[in-house]
C-alpha positions in Angstrom: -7.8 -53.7 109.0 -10.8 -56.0 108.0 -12.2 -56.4 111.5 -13.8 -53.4 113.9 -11.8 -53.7 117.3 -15.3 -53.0 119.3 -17.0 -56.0 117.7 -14.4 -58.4 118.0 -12.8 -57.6 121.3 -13.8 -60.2 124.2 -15.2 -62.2 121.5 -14.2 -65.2 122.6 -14.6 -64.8 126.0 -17.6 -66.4 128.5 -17.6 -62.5 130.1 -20.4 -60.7 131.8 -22.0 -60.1 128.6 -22.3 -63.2 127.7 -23.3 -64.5 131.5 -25.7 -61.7 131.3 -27.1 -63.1 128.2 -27.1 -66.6 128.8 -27.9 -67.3 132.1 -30.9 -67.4 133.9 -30.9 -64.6 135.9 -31.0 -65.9 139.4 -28.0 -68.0 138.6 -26.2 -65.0 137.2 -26.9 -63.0 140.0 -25.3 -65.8 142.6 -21.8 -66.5 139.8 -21.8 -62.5 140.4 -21.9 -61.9 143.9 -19.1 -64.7 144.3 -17.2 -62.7 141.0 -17.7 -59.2 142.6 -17.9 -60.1 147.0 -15.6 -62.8 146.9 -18.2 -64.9 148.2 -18.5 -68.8 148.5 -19.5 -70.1 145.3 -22.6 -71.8 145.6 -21.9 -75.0 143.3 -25.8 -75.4 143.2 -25.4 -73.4 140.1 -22.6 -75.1 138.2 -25.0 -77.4 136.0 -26.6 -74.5 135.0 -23.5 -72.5 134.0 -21.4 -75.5 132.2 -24.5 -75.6 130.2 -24.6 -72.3 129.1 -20.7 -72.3 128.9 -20.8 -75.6 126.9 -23.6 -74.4 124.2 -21.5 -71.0 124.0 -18.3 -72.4 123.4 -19.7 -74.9 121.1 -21.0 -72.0 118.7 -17.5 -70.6 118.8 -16.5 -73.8 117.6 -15.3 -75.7 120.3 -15.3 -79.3 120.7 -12.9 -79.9 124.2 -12.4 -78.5 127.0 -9.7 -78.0 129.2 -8.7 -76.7 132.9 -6.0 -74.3 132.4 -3.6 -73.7 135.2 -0.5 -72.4 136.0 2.2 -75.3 137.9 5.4 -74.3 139.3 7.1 -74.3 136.2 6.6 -70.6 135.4 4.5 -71.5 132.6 0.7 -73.3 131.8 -0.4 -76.7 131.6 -3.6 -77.6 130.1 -5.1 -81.2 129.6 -8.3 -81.6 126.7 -10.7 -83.6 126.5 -13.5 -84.1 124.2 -17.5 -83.1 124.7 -18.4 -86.1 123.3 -20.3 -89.0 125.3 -21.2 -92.3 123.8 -24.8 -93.2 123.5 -26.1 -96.7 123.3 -26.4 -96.3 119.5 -23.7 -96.4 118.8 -23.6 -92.0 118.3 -22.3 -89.3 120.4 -23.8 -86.6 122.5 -22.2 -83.4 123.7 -21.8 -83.1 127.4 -20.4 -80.6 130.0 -21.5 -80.8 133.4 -21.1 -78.8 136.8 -18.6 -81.3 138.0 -16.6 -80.9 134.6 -16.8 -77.3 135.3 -15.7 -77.1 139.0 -13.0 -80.0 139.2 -10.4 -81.5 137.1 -7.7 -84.1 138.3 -4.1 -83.6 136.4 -1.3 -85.8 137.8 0.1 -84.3 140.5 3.3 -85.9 140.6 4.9 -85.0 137.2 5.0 -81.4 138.3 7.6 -79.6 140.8 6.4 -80.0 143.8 9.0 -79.6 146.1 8.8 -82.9 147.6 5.3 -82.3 148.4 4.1 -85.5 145.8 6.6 -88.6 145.0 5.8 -90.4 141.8 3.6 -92.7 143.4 1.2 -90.1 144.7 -0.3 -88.5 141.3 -3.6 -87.8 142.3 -3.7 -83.6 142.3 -7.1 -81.4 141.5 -7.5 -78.4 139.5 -10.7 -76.0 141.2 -12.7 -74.0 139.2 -11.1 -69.6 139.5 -15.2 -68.2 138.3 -13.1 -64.6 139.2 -11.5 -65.3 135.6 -13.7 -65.8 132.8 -13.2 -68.8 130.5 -12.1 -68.3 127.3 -11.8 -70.4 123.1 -8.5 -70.8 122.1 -8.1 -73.4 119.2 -11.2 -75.4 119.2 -11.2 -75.7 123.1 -13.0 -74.2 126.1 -10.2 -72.9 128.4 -11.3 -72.6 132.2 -9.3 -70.6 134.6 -8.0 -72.6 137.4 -6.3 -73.4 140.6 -4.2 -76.3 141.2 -3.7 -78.3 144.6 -2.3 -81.8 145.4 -4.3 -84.5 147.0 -3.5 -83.9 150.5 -4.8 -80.4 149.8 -1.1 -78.5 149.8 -1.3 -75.8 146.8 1.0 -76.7 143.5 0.5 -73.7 141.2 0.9 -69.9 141.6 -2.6 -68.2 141.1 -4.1 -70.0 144.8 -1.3 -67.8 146.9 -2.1 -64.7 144.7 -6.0 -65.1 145.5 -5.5 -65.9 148.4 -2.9 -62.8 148.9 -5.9 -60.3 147.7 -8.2 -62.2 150.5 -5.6 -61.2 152.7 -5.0 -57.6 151.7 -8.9 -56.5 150.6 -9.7 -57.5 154.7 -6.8 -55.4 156.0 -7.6 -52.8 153.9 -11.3 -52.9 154.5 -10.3 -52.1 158.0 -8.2 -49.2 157.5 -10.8 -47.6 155.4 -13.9 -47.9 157.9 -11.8 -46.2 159.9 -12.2 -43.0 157.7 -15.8 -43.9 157.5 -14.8 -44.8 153.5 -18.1 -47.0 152.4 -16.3 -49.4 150.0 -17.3 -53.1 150.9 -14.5 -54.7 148.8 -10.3 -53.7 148.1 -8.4 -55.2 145.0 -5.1 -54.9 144.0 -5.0 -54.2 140.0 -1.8 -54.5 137.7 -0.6 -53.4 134.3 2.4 -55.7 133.4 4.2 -54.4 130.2 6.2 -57.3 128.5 9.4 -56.4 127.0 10.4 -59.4 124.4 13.0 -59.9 121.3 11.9 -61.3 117.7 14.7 -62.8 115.6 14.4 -64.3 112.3 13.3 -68.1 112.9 15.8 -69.5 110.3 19.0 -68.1 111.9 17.4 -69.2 115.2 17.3 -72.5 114.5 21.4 -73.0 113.7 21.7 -72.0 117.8 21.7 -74.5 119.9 21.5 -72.0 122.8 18.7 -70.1 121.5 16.6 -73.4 121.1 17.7 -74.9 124.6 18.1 -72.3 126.8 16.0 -68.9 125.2 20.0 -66.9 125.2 23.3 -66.9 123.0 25.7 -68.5 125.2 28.5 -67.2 122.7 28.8 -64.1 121.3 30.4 -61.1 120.3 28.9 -57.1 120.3 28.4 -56.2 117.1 30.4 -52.6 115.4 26.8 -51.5 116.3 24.6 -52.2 119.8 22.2 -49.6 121.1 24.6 -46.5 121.5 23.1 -44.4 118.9 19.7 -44.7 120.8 18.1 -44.5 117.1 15.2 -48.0 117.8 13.5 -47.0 120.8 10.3 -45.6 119.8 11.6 -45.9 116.0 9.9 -46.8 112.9 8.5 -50.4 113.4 9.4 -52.4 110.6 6.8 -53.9 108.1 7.7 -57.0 109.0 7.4 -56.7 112.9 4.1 -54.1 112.5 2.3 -57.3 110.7 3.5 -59.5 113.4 2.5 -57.0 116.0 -1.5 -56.4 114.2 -2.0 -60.2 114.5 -0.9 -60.2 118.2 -3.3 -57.3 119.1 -6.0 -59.0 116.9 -6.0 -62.3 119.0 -5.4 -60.4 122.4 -8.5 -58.1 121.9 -10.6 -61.2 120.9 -9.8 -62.8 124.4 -10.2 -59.3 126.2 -7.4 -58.5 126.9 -6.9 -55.0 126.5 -3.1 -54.9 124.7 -2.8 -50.5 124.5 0.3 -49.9 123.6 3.6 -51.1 121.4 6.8 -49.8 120.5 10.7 -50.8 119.7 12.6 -50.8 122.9 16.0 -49.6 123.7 18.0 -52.2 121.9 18.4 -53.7 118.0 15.4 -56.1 117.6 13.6 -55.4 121.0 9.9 -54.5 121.8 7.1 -54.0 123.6 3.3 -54.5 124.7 1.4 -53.1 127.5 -2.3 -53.6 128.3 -4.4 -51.6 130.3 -4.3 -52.7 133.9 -7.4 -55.4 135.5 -7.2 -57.2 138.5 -4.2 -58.9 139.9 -5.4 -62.7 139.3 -7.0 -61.6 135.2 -3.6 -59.9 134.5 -1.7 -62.9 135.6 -3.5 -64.9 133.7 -3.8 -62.3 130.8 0.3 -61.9 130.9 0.5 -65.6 130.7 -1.5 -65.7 127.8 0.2 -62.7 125.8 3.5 -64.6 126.0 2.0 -67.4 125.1 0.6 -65.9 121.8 3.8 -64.2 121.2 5.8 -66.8 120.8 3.3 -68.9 118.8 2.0 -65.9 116.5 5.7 -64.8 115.9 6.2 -68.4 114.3 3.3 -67.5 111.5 5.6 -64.3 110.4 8.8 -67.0 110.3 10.1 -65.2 113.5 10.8 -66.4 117.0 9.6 -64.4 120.3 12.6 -65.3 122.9 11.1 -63.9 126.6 14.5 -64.3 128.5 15.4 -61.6 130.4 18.9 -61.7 128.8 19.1 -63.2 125.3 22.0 -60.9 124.4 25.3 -60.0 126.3 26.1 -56.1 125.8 22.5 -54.7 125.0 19.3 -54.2 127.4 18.1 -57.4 129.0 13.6 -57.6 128.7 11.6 -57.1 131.5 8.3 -56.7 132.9 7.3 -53.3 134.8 4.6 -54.3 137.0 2.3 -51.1 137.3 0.3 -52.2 141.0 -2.5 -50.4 142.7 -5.3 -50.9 145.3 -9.0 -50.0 144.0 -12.2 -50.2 146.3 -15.4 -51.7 144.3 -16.6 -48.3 143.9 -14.2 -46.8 141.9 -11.5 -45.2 144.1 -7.5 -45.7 143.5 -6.4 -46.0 147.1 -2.8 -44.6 145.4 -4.2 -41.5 143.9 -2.5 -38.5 146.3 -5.9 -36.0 144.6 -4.7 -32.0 144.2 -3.3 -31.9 147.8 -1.8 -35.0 149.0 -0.4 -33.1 152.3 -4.2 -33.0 153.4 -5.5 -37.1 151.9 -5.0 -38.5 155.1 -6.5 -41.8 153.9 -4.0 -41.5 150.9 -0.8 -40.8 153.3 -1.9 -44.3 155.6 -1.9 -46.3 152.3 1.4 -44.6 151.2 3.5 -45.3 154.5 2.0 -49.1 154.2 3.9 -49.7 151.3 6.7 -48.3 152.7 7.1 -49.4 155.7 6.6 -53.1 154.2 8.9 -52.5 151.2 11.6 -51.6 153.6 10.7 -54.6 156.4 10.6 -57.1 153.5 12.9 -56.0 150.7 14.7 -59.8 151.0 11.2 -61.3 149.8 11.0 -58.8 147.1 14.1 -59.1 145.7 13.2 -63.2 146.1 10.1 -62.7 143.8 12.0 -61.8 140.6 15.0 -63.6 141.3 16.1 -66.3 138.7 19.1 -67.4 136.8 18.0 -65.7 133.7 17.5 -62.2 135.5 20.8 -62.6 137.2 22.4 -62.0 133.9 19.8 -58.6 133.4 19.3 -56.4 137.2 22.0 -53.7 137.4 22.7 -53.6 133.8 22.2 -51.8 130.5 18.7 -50.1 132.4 17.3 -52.8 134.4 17.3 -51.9 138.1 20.0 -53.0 140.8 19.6 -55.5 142.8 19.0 -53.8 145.9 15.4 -52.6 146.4 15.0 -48.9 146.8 11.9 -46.8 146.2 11.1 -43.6 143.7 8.9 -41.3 145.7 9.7 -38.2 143.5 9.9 -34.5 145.0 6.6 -33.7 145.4 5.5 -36.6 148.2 9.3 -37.0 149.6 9.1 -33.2 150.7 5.7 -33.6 152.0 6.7 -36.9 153.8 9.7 -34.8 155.0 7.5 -32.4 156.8 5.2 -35.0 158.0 8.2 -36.6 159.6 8.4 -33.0 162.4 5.2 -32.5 162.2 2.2 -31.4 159.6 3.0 -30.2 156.0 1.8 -27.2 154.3 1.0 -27.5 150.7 3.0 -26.5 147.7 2.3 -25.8 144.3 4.2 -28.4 142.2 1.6 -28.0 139.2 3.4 -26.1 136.5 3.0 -25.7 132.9 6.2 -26.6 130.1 6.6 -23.4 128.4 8.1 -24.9 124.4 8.9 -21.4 123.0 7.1 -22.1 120.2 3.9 -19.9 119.7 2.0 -22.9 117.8 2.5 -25.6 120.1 0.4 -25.8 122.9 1.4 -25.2 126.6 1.7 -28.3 128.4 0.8 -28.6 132.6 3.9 -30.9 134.1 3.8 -34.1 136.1 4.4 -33.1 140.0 7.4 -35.5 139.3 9.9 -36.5 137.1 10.1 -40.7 136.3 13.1 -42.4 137.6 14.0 -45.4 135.0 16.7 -46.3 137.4 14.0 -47.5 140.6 13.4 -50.9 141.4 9.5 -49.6 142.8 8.4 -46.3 141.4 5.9 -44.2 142.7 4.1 -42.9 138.7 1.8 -40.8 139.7 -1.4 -43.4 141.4 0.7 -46.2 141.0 4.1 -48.2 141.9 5.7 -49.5 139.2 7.8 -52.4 140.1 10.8 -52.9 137.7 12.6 -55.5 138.4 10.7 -58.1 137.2 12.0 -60.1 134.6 10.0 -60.9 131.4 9.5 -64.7 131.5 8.4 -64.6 134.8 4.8 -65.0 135.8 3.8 -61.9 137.3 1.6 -64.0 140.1 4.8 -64.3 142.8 5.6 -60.6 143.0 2.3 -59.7 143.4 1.5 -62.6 146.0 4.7 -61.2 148.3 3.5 -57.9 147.6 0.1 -58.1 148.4 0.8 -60.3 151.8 3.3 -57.7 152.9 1.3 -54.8 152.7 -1.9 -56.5 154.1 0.4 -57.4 157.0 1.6 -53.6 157.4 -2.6 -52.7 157.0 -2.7 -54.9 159.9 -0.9 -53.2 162.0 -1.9 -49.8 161.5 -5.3 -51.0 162.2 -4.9 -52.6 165.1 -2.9 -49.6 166.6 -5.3 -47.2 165.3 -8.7 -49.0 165.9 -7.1 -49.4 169.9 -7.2 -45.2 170.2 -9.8 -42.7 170.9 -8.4 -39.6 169.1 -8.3 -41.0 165.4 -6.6 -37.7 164.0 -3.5 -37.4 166.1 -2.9 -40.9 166.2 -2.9 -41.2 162.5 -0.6 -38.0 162.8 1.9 -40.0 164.8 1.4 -43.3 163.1 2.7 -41.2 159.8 5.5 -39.7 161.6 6.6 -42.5 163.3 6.4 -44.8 159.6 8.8 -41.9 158.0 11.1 -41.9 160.6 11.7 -45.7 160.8 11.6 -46.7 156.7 12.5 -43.2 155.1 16.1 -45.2 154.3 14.2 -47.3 151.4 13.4 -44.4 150.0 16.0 -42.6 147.3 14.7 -40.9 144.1 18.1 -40.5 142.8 20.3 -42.4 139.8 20.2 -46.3 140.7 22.8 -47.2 138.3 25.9 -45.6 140.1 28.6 -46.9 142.5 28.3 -44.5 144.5 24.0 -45.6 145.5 25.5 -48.9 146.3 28.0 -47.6 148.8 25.5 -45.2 150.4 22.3 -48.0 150.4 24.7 -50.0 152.1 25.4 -47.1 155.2 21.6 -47.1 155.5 21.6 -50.5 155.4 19.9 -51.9 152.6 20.3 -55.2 151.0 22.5 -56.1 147.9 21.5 -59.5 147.7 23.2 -60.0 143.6 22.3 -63.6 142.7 19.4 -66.0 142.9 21.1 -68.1 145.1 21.9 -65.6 148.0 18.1 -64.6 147.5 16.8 -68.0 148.1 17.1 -68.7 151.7 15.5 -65.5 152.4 12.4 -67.2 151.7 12.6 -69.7 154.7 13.6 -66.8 157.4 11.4 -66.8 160.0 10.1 -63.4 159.9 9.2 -64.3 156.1 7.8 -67.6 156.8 5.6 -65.7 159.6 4.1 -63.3 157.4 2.9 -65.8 154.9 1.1 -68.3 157.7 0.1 -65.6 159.2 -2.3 -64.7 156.6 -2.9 -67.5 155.1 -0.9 -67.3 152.1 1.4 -70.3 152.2 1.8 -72.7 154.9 4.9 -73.8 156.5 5.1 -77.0 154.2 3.8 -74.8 150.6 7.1 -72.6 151.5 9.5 -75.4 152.2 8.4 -76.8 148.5 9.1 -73.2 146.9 12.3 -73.2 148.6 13.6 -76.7 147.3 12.0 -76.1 143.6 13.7 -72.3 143.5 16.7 -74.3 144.6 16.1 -77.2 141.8 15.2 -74.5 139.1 18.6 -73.0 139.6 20.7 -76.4 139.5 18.4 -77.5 136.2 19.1 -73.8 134.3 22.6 -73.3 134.4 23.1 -77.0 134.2 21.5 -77.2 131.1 23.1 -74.2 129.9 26.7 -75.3 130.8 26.0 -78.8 128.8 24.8 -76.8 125.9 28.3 -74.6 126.3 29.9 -77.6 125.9 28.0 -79.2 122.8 28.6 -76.1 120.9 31.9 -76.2 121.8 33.0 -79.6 121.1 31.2 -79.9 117.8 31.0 -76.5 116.3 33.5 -73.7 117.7 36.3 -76.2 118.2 36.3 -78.0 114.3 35.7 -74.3 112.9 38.7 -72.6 114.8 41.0 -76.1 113.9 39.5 -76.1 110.2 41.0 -72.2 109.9 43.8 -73.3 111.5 44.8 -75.8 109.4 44.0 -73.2 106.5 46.2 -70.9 107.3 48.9 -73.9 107.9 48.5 -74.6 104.6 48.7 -71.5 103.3 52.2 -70.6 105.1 53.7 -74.4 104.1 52.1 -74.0 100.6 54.1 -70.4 99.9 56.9 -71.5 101.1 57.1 -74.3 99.5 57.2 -72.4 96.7 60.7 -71.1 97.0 59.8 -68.0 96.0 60.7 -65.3 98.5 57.1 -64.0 99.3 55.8 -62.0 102.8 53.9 -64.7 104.8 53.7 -62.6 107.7 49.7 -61.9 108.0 49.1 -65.2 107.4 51.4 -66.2 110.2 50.4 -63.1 112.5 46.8 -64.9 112.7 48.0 -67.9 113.3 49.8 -66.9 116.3 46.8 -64.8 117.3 44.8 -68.0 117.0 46.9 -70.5 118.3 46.6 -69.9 122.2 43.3 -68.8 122.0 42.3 -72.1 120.6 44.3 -74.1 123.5 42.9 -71.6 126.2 39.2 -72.5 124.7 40.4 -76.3 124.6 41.4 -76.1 128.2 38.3 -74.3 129.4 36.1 -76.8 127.6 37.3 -79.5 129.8 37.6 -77.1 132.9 33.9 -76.1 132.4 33.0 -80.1 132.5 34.8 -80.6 135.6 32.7 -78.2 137.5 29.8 -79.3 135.9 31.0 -83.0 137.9 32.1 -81.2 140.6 28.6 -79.1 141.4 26.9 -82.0 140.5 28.2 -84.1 143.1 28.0 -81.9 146.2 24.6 -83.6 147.6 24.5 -82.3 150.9 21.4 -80.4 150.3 19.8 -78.8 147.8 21.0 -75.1 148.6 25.0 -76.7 148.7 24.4 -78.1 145.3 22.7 -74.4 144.3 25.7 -72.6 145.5 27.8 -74.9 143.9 26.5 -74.5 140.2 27.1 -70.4 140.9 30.4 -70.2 142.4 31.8 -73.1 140.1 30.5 -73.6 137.0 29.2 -70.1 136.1 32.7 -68.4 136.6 33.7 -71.6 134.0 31.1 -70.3 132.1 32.3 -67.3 131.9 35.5 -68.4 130.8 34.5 -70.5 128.0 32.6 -67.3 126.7 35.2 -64.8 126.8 37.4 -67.4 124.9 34.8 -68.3 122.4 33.5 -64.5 121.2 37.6 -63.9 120.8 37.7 -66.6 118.4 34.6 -65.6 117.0 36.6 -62.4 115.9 39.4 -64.2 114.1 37.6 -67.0 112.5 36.3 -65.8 108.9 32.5 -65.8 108.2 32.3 -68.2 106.0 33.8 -70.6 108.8 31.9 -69.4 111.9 29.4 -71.9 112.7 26.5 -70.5 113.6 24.8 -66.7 113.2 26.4 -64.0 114.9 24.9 -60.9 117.0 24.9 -59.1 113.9 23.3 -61.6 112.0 20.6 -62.0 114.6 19.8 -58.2 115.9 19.9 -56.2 112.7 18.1 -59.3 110.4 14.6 -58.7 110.1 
């Protein structure tokens, strides 16, 4: 290693430090308080920090800059332009100002919006986020940013998130003063660690399916998948351990705090996870990682593919978001302390997430929901669809007691006794972890696993910061209305444990049986994007989200319509590629072997010679209906594709049509393609198999 981590890390980054350093310090003192208070910025100062922003940038060697923000594409966008300024001699001067710094104005209209902007109304604004610190990237000054249309409706996914935490720090600020707690400011903090595949870049580009949709649309398990259990936590690989130093190098010099990385469960998989920060950094951080994933995997001659399902019959990638509440002087509002029975303060928080888990598992299940985690939740270790909650034994039994009246502590502490002298004794968790829970209580934490690892992590933490805030609410205004605090948080426990205990189940996810019981206690299965959609427009969900100033009615009719669109577009695009591949590669490769084994039969025979052509003919009566079935599913697969595409009656019609039509068409095509894929020879097939792909690096 020819760099020390302490020196480099947040190098490139306009931090405190470098604030501290480099601005006057009345000026710092105001970016602060708006930083740390979540005050009004006062744009009186912005001269004086694009300045200092401009001349620091510059020394990093920066000559644009550009406001960075995050559109409803799931990805960023980012426009540069230059520092320069012509002078009247003909030279150039470098300028940045305060109006540079605060607002930008991207086209509005060539993003999904929802209907919110037609192409004639392209005037949008990007606004200055100061609570994330700019960054260098490439010879440009990156600024953090929201993004809003003209007519002042929000486009992007940070300005719900922000204005989610607004929403959740003032409902918890209430609760708190309640139990005369201090803090003057509540944030929700999350640790999202991405899951992601790297494949050799040379067999990636012979897919077409890898390079337009991220997954193999064809293809058969190899003799060897994931059953011996022998990568997780294995030996990385030279190759991937280089790939994996240059990714921590370039994370630590933009601060963000990438801890750990391992091989996942299957051939070829991995991970990263950082240190948690605030919900609106580690959006923006997560965005970032996968970012330089992909484009630091193509240095190494390797591709990153982020979709949650890139391979049929191994694990699918996610992203576990770890998410917590913290007060601005240091306290974890999810830490239960030594006796959790007797945190009072803890308990209130606990049955908030509870009770708003349980009242709004449609809009959870919503926030992960796409076409590429369809193919992922309730398989090979990603979470069902239905939403449950891992409390472990420790806090279910004390919630149990709470539920008839007040709980008596209980040592769970114990220490794990190895029966070897040498090794040291080791004190237990008071739980177990549950891999198999959608949200998992970990100890001072939920860790909510069913997002999927393309995903921006902003919408699952928007819905679940507005539902709890709305819970908060609540249980402030019942218990701010009573006179004896104590018994009424006694009852307001009781009562919460009582009315949501059913979302909470710390046993094994995965099996039939959990589905038939969450359905007796009347949980939702909602199993594809398409029945989560309309979710979002129920009025009990729309409520929540006006109601605290989250999304307005006309920001969640736009959602609705581009989830709805995004849908359509996906498994459009992956149903034409289907058919490309087809047509062009599967098809001539299955009718070249054909005719080769034609020719072999005619050729023998023709010989007059009485020799055994009965392999050769076995195949080709193996072949031979597979080929016509594959023929015939080809053209039945572009039939729905015509039929979907024509149902216009509205947007959720056409939705519904692409997943009950041309997906089960889909799946057809596929289960005829990998069974020609194991007749054809190798030296015929047309493009690299799973083998070729997991086990090639």
């Amino acid at each position: 290693m020819d760099f020390r981590v302490t020196e480099i890390y947040g190098s490139n980054v306009f931090n405190d430090a470098a604030m501290r350093e480099r601005l006057p310090k009345t000026t710092y003192k105001s970016i602060k308080k708006t930083i740390d208070e979540g005050l009004a910025l006062d744009v009186t100062v912005a001269d004086v920090v694009a300045s200092a922003m401009k001349d620091w940038a510059m020394e990093k060697g920066a000559t644009h800059f550009t406001h960075w923000f995050q559109p409803m594409t799931g990805i960023t966008a980012e426009k540069h332009d230059s520092f320069i300024s012509p002078t009247d001699d003909g030279r150039v001067i470098m300028e940045f100002t305060g109006k540079d710094l605060v607002k930008g104005e991207p086209d509005a209209s060539s993003f999904p919006s929802g209907g919110l902007r037609a192409t004639f109304e392209a005037r949008g604004y990007t606004a200055w986020d100061c609570t994330s610190p700019a960054f260098v990237k490439d010879g440009t000054l990156y600024i953090p940013t929201a993004f809003c249309s003209y007519t002042g409706e929000v486009l992007d996914k940070k300005t719900p998130l922000l204005r989610s935490m607004e929403a959740l720090n003032k409902q918890a600020l209430r609760i708190l003063k309640l139990f005369g707690n201090t803090a003057t400011r509540v944030t929700t903090t999350v640790g999202p660690e991405q899951e992601y595949f790297l494949i050799d870049r040379d067999l990636y580009k012979k897919r077409k399916d890898l390079i337009f949709t991220g997954r193999t649309l064809f293809g058969n398990k190899p003799p060897k998948g994931q059953e011996l259990e022998d990568h997780y936590f294995g030996n990385i690989k030279q190759r991937i351990s280089n790939y994996m130093k240059d990714l921590d190098k370039e994370l630590w010099e933009l601060g963000i705090a990438a801890k750990t990385k391992h091989n996942e469960v299957a051939p070829a998989q991995h991970e990263l996870a950082p240190i948690f920060t605030t919900s609106n950094i580690a959006t923006d951080h997560n965005q970032l990682t996968m970012e330089l994933m992909q484009k630091i995997a193509l240095r190494h001659n390797l591709v990153c593919l982020l979709h949650e399902k890139p391979f049929a019959g191994v694990n699918g990638s996610g992203k576990h978001n770890n998410w917590s509440m913290s007060t601005n002087d240091g306290q974890n509002l999810l830490e239960p302390g030594s006796t959790p029975h007797e945190n009072v303060q803890f308990l209130v928080f606990l049955c908030a997430v509870i009770k708003a888990i349980d009242e709004y598992q449609d809009l959870m299940r919503l926030s992960v929901a796409s076409a590429g985690n369809d193919h992922r939740l309730g398989a090979n270790e990603a979470p069902p669809a239905i939403v449950s909650m891992f409390l472990g034994d420790q806090l279910t039994d004390i919630l149990a007691q709470l539920e008839n009246g007040k709980a008596k502590g209980k040592a769970y502490n114990s220490i794990l006794e190895t029966g070897v002298a040498s090794l040291p004794k080791l004190p237990k968790d008071t739980t177990d972890r549950n891999r198999t829970s959608p949200f998992a209580f970990t100890g001072n934490k939920f860790e909510f696993r069913m997002l999927g690892s393309s995903a921006s992590i902003a919408g699952p933490n928007f819905v679940l910061n507005t539902i709890v805030a709305e819970v908060l609410q609540k249980f402030a205004d019942t218990l701010e209305a009573q006179n004896d605090l104590s018994s009424a948080v006694t009852d307001l426990i009781s009562e919460t444990i009582k009315e949501h205990k059913r979302i909470i189940f710390n046993g094994n996810n995965y099996t039939d049986e959990w589905v038939a019981e969450a359905e007796s206690r009347g949980l939702l299965n909602l199993k594809s994007t398409v029945e989560c959609i309309p979710t979002f427009i129920k009025d009990k969900n729309v409520a929540v989200f006006v109601k605290h100033g989250v999304l307005s009615n006309s920001e969640i009719e736009s959602r609705y319509e581009i989830l709805l669109e995004n849908y359509v577009k996906t498994i459009n695009i992956e149903a034409l590629t289907m058919i490309s591949m087809a047509k062009t590669e599967l098809l001539p490769a299955a009718f070249k072997f054909s005719k080769n084994l034609s020719d072999t039969i005619n050729s023998v025979k023709a010989t007059g010679m009485s020799v055994e052509v009965s392999a050769q003919s076995s195949v080709l009566k193996e072949l031979s209906p597979v080929l016509s079935s594959f023929s015939s599913n080809i053209n039945a697969l572009k039939k729905a594709i015509e039929k979907a595409s024509a149902e216009d009656s509205s947007a959720l019609k056409q939705a519904e049509a692409f997943s009950k039509i041309v997906v089960p068409a889909m799946d057809s095509l596929r289960a005829d393609a990998d069974k020609l894929e194991a007749i054809i020879p190798k030296d015929l097939y047309p493009f690299p198999t799973y083998a070729d792909l997991l086990f090639n690096i």
